[in-house]
mmCIF file of the N, C-alpha and C atoms, coordinates in Angstrom:
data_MODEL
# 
_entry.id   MODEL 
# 
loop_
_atom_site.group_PDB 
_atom_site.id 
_atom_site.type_symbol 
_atom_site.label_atom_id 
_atom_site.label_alt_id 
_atom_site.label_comp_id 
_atom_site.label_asym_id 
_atom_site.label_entity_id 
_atom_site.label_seq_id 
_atom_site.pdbx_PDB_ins_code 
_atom_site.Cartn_x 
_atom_site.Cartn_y 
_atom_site.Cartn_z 
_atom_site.occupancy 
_atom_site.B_iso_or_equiv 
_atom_site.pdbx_formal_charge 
_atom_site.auth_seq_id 
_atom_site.auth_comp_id 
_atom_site.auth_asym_id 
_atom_site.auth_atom_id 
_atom_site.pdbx_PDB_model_num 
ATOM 1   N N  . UNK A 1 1  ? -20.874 109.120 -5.700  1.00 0.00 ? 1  UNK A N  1 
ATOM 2   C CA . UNK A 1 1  ? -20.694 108.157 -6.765  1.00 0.00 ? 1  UNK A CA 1 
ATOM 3   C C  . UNK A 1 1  ? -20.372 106.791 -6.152  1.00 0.00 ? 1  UNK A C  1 
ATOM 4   N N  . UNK A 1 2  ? -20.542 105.861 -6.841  1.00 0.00 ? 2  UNK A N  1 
ATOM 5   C CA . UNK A 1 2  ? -20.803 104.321 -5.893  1.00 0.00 ? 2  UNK A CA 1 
ATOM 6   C C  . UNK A 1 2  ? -19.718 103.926 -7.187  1.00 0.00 ? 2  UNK A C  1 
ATOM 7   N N  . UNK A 1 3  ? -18.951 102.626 -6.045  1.00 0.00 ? 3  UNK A N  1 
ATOM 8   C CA . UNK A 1 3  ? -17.960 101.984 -6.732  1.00 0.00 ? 3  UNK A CA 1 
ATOM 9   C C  . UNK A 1 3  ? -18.657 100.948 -7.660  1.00 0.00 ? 3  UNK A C  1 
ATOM 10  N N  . UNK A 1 4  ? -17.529 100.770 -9.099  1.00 0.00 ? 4  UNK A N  1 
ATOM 11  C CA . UNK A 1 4  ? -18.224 99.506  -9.590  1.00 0.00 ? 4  UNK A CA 1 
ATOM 12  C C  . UNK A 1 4  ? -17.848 98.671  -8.897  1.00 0.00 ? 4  UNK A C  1 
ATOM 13  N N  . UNK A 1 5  ? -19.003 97.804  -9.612  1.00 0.00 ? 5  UNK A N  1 
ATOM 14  C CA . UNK A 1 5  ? -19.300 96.457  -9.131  1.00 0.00 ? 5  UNK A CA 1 
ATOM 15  C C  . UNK A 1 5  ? -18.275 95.541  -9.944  1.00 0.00 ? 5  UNK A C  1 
ATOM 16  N N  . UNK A 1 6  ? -17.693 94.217  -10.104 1.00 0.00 ? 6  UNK A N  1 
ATOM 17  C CA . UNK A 1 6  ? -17.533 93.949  -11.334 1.00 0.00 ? 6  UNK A CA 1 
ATOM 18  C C  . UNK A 1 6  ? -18.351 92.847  -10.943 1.00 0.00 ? 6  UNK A C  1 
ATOM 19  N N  . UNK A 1 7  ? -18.338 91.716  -12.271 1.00 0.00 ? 7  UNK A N  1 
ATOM 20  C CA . UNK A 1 7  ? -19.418 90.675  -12.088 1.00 0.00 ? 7  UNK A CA 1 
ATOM 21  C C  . UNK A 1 7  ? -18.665 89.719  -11.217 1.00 0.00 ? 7  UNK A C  1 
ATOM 22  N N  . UNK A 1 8  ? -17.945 88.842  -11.115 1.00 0.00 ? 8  UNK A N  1 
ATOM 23  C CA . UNK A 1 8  ? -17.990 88.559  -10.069 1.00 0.00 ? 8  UNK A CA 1 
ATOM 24  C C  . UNK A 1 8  ? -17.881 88.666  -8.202  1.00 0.00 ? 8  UNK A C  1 
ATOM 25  N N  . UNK A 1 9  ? -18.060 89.756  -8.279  1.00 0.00 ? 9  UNK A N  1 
ATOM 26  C CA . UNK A 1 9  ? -18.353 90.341  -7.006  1.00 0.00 ? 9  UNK A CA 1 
ATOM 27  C C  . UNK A 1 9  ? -20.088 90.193  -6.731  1.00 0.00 ? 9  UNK A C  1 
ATOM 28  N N  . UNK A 1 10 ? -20.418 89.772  -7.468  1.00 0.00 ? 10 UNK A N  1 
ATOM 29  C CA . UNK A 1 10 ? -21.954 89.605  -7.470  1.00 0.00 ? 10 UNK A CA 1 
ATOM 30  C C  . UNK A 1 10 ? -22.219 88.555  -7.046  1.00 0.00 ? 10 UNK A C  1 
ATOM 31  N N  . UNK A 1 11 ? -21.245 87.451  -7.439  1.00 0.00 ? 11 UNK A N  1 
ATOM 32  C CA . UNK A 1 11 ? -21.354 85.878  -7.275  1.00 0.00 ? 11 UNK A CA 1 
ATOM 33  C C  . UNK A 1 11 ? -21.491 85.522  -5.450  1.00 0.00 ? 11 UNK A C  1 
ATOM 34  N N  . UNK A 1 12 ? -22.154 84.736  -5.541  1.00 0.00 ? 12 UNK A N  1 
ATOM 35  C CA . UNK A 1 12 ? -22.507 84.173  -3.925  1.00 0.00 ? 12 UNK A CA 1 
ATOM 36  C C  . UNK A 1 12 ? -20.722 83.905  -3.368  1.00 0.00 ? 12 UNK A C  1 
ATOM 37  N N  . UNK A 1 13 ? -20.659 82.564  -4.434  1.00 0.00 ? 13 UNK A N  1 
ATOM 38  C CA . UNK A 1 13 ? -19.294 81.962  -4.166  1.00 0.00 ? 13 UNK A CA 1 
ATOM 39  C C  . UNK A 1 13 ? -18.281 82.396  -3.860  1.00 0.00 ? 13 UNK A C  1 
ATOM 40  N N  . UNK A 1 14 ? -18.263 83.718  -4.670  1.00 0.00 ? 14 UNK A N  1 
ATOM 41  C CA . UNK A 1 14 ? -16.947 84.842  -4.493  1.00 0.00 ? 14 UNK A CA 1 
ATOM 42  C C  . UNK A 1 14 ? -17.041 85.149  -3.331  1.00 0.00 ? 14 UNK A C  1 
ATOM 43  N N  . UNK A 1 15 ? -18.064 85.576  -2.653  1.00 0.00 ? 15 UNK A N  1 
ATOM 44  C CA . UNK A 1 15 ? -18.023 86.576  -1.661  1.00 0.00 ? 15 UNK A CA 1 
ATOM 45  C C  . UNK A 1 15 ? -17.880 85.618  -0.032  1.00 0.00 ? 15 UNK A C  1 
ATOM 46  N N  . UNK A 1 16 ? -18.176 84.002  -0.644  1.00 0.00 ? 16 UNK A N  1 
ATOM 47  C CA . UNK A 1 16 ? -18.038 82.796  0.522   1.00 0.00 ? 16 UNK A CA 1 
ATOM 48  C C  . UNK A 1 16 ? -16.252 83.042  0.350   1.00 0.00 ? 16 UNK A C  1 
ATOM 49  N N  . UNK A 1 17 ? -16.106 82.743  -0.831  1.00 0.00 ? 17 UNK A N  1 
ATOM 50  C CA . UNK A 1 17 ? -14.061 82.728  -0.883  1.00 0.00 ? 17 UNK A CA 1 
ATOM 51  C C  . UNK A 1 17 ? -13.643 83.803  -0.130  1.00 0.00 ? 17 UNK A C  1 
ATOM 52  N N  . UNK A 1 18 ? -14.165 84.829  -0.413  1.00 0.00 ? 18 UNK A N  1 
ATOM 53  C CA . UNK A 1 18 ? -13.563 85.514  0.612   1.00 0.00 ? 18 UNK A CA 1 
ATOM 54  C C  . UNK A 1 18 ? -13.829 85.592  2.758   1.00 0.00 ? 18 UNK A C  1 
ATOM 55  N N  . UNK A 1 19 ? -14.750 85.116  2.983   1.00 0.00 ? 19 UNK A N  1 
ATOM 56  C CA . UNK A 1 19 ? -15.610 85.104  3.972   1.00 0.00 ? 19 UNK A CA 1 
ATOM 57  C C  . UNK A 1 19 ? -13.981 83.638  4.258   1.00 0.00 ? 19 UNK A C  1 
ATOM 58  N N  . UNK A 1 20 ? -13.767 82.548  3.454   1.00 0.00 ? 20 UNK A N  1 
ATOM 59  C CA . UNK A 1 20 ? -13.233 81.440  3.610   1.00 0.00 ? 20 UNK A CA 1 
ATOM 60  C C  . UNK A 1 20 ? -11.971 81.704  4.138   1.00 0.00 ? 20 UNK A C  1 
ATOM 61  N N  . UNK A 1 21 ? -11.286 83.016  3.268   1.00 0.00 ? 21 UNK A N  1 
ATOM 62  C CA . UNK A 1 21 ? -9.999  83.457  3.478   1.00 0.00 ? 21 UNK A CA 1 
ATOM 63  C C  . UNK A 1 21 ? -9.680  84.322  4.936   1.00 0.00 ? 21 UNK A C  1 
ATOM 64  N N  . UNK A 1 22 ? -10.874 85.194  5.028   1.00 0.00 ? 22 UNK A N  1 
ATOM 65  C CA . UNK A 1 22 ? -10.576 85.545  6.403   1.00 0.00 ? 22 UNK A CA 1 
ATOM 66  C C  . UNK A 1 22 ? -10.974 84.422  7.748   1.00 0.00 ? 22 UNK A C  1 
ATOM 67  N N  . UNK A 1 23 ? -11.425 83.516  7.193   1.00 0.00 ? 23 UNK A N  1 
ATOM 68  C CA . UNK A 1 23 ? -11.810 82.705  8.750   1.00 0.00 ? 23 UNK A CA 1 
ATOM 69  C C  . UNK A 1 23 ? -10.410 81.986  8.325   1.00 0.00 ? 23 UNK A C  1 
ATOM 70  N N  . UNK A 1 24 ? -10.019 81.618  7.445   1.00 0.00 ? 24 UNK A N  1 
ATOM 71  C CA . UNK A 1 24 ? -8.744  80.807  7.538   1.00 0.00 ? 24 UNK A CA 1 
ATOM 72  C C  . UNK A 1 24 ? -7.448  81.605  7.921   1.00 0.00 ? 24 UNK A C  1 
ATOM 73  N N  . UNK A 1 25 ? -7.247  82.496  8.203   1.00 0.00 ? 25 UNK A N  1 
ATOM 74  C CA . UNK A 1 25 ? -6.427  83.673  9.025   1.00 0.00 ? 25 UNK A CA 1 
ATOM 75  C C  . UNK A 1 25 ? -6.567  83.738  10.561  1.00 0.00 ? 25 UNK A C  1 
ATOM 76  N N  . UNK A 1 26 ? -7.881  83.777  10.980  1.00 0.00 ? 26 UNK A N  1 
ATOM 77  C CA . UNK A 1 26 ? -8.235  82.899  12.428  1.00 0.00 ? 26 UNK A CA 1 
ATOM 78  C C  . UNK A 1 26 ? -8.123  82.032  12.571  1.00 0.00 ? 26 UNK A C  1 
ATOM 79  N N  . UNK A 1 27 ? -8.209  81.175  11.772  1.00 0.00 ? 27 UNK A N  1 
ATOM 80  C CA . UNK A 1 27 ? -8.084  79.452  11.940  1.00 0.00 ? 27 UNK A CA 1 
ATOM 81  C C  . UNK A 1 27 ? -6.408  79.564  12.495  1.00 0.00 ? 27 UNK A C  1 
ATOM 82  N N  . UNK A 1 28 ? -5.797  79.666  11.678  1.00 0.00 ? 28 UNK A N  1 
ATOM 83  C CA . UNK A 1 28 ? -3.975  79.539  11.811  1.00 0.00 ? 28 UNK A CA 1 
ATOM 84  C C  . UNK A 1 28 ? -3.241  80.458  12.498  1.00 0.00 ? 28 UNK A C  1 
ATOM 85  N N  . UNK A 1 29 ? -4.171  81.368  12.705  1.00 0.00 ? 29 UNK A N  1 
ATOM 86  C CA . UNK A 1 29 ? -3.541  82.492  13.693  1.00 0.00 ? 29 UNK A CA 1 
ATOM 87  C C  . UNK A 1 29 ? -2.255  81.789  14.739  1.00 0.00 ? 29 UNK A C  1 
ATOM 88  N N  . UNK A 1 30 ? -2.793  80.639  15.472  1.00 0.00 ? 30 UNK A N  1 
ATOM 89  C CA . UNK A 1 30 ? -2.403  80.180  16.203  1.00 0.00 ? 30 UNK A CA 1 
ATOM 90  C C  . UNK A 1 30 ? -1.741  79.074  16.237  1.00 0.00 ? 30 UNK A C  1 
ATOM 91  N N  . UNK A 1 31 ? -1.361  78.625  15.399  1.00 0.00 ? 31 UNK A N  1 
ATOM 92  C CA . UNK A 1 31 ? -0.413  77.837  14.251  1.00 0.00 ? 31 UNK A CA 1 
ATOM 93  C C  . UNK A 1 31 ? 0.964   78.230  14.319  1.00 0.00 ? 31 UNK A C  1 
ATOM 94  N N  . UNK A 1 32 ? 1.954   77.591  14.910  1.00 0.00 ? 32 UNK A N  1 
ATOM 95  C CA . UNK A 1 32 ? 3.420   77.925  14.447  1.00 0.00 ? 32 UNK A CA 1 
ATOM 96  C C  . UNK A 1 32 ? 4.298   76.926  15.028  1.00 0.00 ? 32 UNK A C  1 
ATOM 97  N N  . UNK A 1 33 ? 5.769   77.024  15.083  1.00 0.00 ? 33 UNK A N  1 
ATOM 98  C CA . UNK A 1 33 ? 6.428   76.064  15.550  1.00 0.00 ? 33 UNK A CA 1 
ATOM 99  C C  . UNK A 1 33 ? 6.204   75.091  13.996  1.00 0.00 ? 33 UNK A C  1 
ATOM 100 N N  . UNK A 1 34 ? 6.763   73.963  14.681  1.00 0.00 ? 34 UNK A N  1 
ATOM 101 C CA . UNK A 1 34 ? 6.194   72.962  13.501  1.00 0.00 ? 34 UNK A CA 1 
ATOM 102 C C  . UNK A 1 34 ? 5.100   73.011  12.742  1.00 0.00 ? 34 UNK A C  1 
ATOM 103 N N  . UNK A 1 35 ? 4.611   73.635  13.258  1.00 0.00 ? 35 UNK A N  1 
ATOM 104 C CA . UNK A 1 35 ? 2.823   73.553  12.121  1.00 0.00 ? 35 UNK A CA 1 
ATOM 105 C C  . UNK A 1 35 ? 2.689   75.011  11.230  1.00 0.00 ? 35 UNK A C  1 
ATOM 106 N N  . UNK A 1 36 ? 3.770   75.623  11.347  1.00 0.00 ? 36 UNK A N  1 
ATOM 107 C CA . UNK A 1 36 ? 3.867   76.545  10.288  1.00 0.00 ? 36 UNK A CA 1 
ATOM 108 C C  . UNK A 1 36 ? 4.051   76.845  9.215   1.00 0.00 ? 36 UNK A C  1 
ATOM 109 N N  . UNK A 1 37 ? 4.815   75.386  8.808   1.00 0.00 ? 37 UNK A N  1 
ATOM 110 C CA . UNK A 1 37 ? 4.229   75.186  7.327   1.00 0.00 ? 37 UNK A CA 1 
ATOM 111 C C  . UNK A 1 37 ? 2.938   74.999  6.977   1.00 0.00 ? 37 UNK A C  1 
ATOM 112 N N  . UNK A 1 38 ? 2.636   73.914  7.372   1.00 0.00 ? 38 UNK A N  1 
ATOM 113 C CA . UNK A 1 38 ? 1.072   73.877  7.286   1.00 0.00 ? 38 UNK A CA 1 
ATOM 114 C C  . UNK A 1 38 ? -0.130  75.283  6.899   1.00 0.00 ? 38 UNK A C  1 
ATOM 115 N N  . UNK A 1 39 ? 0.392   75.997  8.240   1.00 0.00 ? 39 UNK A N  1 
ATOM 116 C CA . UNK A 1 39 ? -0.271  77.392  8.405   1.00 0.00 ? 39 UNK A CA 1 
ATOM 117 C C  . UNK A 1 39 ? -0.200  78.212  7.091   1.00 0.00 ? 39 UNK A C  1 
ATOM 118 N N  . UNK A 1 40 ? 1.452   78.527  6.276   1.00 0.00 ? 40 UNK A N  1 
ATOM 119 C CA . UNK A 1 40 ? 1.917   79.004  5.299   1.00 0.00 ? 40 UNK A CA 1 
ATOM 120 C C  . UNK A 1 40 ? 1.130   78.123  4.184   1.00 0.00 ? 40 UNK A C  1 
ATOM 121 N N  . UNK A 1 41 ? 0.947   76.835  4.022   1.00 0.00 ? 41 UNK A N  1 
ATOM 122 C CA . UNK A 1 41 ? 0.305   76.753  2.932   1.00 0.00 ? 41 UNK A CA 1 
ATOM 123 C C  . UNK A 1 41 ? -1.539  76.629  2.890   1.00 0.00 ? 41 UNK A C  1 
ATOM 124 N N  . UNK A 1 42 ? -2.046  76.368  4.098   1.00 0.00 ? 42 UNK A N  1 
ATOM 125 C CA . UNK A 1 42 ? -3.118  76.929  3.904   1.00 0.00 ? 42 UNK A CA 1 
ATOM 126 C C  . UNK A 1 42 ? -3.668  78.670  3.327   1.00 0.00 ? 42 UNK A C  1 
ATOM 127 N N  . UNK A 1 43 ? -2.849  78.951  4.341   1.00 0.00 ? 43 UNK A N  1 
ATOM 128 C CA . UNK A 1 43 ? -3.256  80.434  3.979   1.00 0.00 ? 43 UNK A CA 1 
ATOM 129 C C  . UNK A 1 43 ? -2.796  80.895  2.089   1.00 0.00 ? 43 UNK A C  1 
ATOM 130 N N  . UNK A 1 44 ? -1.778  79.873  1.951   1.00 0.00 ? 44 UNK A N  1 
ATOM 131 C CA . UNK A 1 44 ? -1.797  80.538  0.170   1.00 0.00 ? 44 UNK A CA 1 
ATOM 132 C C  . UNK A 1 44 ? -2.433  79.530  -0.497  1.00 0.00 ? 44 UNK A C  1 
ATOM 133 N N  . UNK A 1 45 ? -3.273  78.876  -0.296  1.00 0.00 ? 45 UNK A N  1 
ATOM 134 C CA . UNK A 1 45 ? -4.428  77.861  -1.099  1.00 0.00 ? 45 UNK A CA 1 
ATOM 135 C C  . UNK A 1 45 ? -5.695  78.942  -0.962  1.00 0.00 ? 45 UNK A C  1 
ATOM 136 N N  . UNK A 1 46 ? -6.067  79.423  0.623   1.00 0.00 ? 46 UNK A N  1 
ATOM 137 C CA . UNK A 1 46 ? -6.982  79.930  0.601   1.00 0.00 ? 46 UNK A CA 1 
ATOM 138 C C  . UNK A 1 46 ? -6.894  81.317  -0.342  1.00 0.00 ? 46 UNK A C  1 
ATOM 139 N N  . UNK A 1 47 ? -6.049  82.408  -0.368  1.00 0.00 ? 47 UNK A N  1 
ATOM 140 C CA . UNK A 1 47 ? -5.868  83.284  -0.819  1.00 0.00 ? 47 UNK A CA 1 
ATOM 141 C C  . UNK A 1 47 ? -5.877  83.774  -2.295  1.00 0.00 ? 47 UNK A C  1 
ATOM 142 N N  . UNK A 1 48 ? -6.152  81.974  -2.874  1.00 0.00 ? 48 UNK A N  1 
ATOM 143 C CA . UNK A 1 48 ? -5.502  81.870  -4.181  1.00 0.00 ? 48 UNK A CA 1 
ATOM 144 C C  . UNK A 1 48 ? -7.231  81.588  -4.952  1.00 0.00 ? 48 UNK A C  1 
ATOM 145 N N  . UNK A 1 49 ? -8.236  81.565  -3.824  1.00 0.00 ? 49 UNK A N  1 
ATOM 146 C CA . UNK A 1 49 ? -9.551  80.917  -4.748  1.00 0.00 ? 49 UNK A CA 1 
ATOM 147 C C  . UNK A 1 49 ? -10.240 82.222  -4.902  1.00 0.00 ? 49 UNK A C  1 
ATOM 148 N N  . UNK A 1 50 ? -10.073 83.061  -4.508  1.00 0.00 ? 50 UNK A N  1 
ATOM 149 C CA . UNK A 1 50 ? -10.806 84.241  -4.880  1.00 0.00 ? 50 UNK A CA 1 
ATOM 150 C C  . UNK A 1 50 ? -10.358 84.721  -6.489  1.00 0.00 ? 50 UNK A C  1 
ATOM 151 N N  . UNK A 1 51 ? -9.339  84.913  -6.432  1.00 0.00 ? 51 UNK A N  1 
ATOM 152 C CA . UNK A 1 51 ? -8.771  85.342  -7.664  1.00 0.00 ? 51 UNK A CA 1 
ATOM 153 C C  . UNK A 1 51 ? -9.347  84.414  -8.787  1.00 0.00 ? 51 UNK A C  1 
ATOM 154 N N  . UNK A 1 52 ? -9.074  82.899  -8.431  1.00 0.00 ? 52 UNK A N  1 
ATOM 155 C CA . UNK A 1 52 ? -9.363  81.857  -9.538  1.00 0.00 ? 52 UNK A CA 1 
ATOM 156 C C  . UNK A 1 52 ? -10.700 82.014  -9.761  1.00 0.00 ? 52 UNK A C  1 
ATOM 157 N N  . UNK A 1 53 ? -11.527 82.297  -8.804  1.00 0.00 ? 53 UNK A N  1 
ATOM 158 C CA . UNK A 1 53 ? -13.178 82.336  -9.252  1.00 0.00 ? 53 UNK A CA 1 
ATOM 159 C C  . UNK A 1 53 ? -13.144 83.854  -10.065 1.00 0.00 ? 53 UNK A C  1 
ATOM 160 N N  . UNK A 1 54 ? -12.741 85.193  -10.039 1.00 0.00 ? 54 UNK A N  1 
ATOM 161 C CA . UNK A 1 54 ? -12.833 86.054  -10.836 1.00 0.00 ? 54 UNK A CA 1 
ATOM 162 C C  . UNK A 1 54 ? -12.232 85.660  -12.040 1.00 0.00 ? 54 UNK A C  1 
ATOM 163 N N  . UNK A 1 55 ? -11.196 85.031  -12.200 1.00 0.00 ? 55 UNK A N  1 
ATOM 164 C CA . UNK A 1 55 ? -10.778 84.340  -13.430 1.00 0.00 ? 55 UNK A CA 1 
ATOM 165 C C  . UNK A 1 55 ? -11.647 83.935  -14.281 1.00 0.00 ? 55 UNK A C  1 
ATOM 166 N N  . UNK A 1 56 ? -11.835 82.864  -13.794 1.00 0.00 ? 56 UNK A N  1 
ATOM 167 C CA . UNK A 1 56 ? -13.012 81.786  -14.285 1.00 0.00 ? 56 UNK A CA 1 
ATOM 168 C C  . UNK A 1 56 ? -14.251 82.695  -14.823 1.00 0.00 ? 56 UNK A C  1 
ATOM 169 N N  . UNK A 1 57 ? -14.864 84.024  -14.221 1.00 0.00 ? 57 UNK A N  1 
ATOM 170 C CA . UNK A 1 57 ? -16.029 84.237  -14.263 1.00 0.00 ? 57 UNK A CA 1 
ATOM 171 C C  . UNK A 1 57 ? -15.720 85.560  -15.399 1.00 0.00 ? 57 UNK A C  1 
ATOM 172 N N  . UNK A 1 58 ? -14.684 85.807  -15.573 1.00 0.00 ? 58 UNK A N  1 
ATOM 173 C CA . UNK A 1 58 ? -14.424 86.906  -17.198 1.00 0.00 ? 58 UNK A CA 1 
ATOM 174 C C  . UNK A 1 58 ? -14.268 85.988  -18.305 1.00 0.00 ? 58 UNK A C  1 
ATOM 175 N N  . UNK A 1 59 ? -13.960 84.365  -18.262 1.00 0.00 ? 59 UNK A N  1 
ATOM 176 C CA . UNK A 1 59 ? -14.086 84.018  -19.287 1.00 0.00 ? 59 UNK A CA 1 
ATOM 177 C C  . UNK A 1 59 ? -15.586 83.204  -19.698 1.00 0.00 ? 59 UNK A C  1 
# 
C-alpha cells in the first residue's frame, strides 16, 4: 500500500522548501560563537516555509 500523497506535496515549491531547509542546516552547521544567533534564526525562518506553503495550499 503506498502512502498518501497530500496536495501539497505535489507542489514543485514545497518540495524546493524543503530541499531549502536541509541545505540551510549545512549552511549553519558551522555557525556559532557570536553568529549563533544568526544561525538560530535562520534555521527557524527556514523551517517555518514549508508548513506556510501547506497552509496556504488547503485554503
Amino acid at each position: 500500500m503506498t502512502e498518501p500523497i497530500f496536495d501539497h506535496e505535489r507542489l514543485d515549491v514545497y518540495r524546493l522548501a524543503i530541499e531549502y531547509v536541509s541545505s540551510s542546516y549545512r549552511i549553519t552547521k558551522s555557525l556559532d560563537g557570536p553568529e549563533r544567533h544568526t544561525r538560530d534564526q535562520r534555521l527557524q525562518a527556514a523551517q517555518w516555509i514549508p508548513p506556510n506553503i501547506a497552509e496556504g495550499n488547503g485554503k
